[in-house]
C-alpha positions as CSV (number, residue, x, y, z in Angstrom):
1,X,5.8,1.5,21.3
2,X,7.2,1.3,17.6
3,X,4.7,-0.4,15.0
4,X,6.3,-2.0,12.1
5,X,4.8,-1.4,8.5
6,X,6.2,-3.9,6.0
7,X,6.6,-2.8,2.6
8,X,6.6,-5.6,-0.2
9,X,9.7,-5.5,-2.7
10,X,10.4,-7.1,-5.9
11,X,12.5,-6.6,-9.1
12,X,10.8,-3.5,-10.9
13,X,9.1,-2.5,-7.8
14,X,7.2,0.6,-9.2
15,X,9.1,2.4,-6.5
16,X,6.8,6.3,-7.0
17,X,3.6,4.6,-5.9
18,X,4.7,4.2,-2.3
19,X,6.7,7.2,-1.8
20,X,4.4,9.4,0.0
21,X,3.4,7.1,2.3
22,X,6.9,6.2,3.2
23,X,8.5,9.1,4.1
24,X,5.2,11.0,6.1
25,X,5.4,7.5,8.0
26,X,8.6,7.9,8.7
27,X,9.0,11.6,9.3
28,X,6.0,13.3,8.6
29,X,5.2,16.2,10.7
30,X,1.6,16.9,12.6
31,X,1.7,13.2,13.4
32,X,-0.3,12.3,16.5
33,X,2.4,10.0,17.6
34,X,5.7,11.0,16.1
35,X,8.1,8.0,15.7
36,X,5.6,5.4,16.3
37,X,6.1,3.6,12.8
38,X,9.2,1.7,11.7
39,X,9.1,1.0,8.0
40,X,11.0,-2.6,7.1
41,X,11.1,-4.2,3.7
42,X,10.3,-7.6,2.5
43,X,11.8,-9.6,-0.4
44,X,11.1,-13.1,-1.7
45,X,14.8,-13.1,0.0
46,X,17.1,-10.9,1.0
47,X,18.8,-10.5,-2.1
48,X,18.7,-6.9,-3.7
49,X,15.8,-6.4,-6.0
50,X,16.2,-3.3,-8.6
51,X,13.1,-0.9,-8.6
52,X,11.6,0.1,-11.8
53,X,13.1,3.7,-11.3
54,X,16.7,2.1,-10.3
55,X,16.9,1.7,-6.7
56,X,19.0,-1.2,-5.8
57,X,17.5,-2.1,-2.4
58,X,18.6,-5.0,0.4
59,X,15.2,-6.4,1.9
60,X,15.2,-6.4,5.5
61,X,13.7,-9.7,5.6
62,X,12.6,-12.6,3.6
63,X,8.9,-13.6,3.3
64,X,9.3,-16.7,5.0
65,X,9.6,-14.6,7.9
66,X,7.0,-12.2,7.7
67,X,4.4,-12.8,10.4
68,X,1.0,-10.7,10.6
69,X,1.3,-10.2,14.5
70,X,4.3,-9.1,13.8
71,X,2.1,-5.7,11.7
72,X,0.4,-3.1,11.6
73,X,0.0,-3.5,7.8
74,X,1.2,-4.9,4.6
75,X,1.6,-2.2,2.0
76,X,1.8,-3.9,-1.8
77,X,3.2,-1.6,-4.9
78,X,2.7,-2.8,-8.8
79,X,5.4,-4.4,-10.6
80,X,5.8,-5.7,-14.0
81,X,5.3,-9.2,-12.1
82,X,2.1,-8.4,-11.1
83,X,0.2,-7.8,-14.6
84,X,1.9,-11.3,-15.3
85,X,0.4,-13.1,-12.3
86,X,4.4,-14.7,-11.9
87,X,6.1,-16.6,-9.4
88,X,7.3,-14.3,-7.2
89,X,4.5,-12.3,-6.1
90,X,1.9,-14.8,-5.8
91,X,3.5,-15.5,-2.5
92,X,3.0,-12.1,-1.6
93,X,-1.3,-12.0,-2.3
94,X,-1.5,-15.1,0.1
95,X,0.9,-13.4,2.4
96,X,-1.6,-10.5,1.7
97,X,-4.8,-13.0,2.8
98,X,-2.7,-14.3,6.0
99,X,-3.0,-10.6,6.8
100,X,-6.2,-9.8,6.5
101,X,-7.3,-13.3,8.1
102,X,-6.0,-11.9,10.9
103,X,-7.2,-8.7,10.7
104,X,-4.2,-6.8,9.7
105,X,-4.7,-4.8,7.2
106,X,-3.2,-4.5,3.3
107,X,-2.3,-1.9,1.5
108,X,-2.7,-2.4,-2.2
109,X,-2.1,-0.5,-5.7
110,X,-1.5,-0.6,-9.1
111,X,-0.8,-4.3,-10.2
112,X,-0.7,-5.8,-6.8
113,X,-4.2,-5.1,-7.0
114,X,-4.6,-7.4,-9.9
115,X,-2.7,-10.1,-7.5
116,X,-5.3,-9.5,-4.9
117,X,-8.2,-10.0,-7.7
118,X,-6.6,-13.3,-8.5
119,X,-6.1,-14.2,-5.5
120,X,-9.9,-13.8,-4.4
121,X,-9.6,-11.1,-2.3
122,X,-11.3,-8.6,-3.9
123,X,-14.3,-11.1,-4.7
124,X,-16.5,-9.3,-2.0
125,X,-15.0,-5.7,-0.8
126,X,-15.2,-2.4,-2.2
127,X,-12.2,-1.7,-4.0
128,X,-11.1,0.6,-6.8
129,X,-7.9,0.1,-9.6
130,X,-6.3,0.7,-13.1
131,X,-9.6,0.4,-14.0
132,X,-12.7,-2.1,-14.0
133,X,-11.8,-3.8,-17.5
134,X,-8.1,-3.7,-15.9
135,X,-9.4,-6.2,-13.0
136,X,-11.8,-8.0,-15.1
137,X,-9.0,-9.1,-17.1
138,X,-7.6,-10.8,-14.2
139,X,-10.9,-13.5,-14.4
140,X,-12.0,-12.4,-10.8
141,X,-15.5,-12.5,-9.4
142,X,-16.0,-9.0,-7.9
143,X,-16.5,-6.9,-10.9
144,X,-19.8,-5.3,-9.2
145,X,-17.9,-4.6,-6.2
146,X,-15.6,-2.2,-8.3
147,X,-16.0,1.3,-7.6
148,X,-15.0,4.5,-9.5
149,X,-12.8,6.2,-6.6
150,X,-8.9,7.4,-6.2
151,X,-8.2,5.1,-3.3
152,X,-10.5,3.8,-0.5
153,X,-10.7,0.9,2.5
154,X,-13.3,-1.8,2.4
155,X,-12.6,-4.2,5.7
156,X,-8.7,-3.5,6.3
157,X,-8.1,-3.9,2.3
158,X,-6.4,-0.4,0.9
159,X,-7.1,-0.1,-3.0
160,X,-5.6,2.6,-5.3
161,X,-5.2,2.6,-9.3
162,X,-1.5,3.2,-10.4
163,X,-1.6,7.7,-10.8
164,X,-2.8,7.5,-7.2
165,X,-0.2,7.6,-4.4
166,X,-1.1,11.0,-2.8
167,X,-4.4,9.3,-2.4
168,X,-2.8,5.9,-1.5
169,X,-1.4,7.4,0.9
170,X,-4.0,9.0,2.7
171,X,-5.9,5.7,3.0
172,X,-2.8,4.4,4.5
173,X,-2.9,7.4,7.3
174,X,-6.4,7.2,8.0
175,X,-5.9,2.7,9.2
176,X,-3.1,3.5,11.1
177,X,-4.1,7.0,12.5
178,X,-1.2,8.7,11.8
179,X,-2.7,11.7,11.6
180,X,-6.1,13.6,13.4
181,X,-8.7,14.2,10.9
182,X,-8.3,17.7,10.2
183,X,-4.1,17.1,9.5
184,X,-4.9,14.4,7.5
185,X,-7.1,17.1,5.5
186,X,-4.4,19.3,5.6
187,X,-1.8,17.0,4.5
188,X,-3.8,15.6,1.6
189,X,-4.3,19.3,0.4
190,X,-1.1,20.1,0.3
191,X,0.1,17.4,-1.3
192,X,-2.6,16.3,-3.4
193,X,-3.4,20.1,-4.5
194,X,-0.2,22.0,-3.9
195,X,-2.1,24.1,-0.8
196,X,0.7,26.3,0.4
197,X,-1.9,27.2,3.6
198,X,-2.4,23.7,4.3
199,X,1.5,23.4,5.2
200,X,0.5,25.6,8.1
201,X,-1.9,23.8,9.6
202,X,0.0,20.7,9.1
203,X,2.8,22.0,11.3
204,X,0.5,24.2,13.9
């Protein structure tokens, strides 16, 4: 059965951070279960939002819409919008504590992460980010819960600092079990560290 992943998107979406994850969701090869995700995007309508790199993109859906049981996770990318704590994606951090209320989980870096730190969620899990002065910035209560990391996964809640999508990503693969443990070693070392042997035992 198909799993959606819902990807968050907003004018200057910083559109690099999620790449990774996108496409080896999508397509990636060594999966356990090819074809099991669906990717579909969500807008604060379904008017087209202009990434930060230029992609003009249609949401699939409006966040009105978007319904946890409806997931198998939330995945948040930075935006100009975010560092400004504006209008339009504070909807998305509550949307992001409706999700993990009900246990399903988010998928956060960059800015958004400074939307969940405002928005409390980061008050008591393990997370990482731009960095800890970033965050404390942001007047949030979990500055001893900050951890000096790439990416990691405290309680459903993905965390990654903005030159992190390889990273990202692999978090991402690990929730969802996209890939077996040793391909999910393999695909991080090709990626992450331009391992040409690694492409091997991705494929195998």
């Amino acid at each position: 059965m198909t799993e959606t992943v819902h990807v968050a998107v907003y004018e200057g979406l910083s559109d690099w951070e999620i790449g990774h994850a996108l496409a080896s969701l999508r397509g990636g090869i060594g999966q356990l279960s090819p074809g099991r995700f669906a990717v579909r995007t969500v807008g604060p309508s379904t008017d087209p939002v202009l990434t930060m790199g230029g992609l003009r993109i249609v949401p699939d859906m409006e966040l009105a819409e978007l319904r946890p049981a409806d997931s198998a996770m939330l995945v948040l990318a930075g935006s100009n919008g975010w560092l400004a704590g504006d209008a339009v994606t504070a909807p998305f951090a509550k949307a992001a504590r409706a999700f993990l209320d009900a246990g399903v989980p988010v998928a956060a870096i960059c800015g958004a992460v400074a939307g969940l730190a405002r928005e409390g969620l980061l008050d008591d899990r393990a997370h990482t980010g731009a960095a800890a002065e970033f965050l404390a910035s942001t007047g949030y209560a979990g500055g001893s819960f900050y951890r000096e990391a790439d990416a990691m996964t405290d309680r459903n809640l993905i965390t990654a600092g903005p030159t992190e999508p390889v990273p990202f990503a692999r978090e991402i693969f690990a929730q969802l079990g996209v890939y077996s443990p040793a391909k999910l070693d393999a695909w991080f070392r090709l990626y992450a560290h331009g391992d040409a042997a690694a492409y091997y035992e991705l494929a195998a």
